[in-house]
N, C-alpha and C positions, 0 to 999 in steps of 0.2 A: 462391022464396027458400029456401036452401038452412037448417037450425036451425043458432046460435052453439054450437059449443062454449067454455066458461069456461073450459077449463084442464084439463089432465090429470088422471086420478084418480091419485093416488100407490103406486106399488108395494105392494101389500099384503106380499109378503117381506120387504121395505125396512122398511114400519112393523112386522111383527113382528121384524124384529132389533133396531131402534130400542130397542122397548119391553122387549126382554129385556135389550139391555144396559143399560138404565137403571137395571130392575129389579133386576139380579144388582150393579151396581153399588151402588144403596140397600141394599141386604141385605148383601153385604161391608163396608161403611163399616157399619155399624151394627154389624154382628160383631164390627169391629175396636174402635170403640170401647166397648163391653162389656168385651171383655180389657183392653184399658190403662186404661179409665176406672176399675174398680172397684180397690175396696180390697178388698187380701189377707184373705183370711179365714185365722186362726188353723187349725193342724190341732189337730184335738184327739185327745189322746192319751188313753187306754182300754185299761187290762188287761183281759182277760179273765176273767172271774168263775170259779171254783172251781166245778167240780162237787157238788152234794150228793148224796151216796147213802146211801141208809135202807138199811141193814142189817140 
């Protein structure tokens, strides 16, 4: 009696593109919303300070 195979094992390239585009896709979406979700931050403005020199 010859042993069952169950079933194929799945392309392992296959499952690493899978999980890469999943991945870069989680990561983009999260980028994106970072950018549009937050609120603007004020620039803040700042002279430059005056040099002191001791003479």
């Amino acid at each position: 009696m010859s042993p069952k195979r169950r079933g194929r094992r799945p392309d392992l390239f296959k499952v690493l593109l899978t999980g890469l585009t999943v991945g870069m896709t989680l990561t983009l979406g999260y980028q994106i919303s970072l950018y549009y979700g937050a609120q603007v931050q004020p620039m803040a403005e700042r002279a430059p300070t005056p040099s002191i020199v001791d003479g």
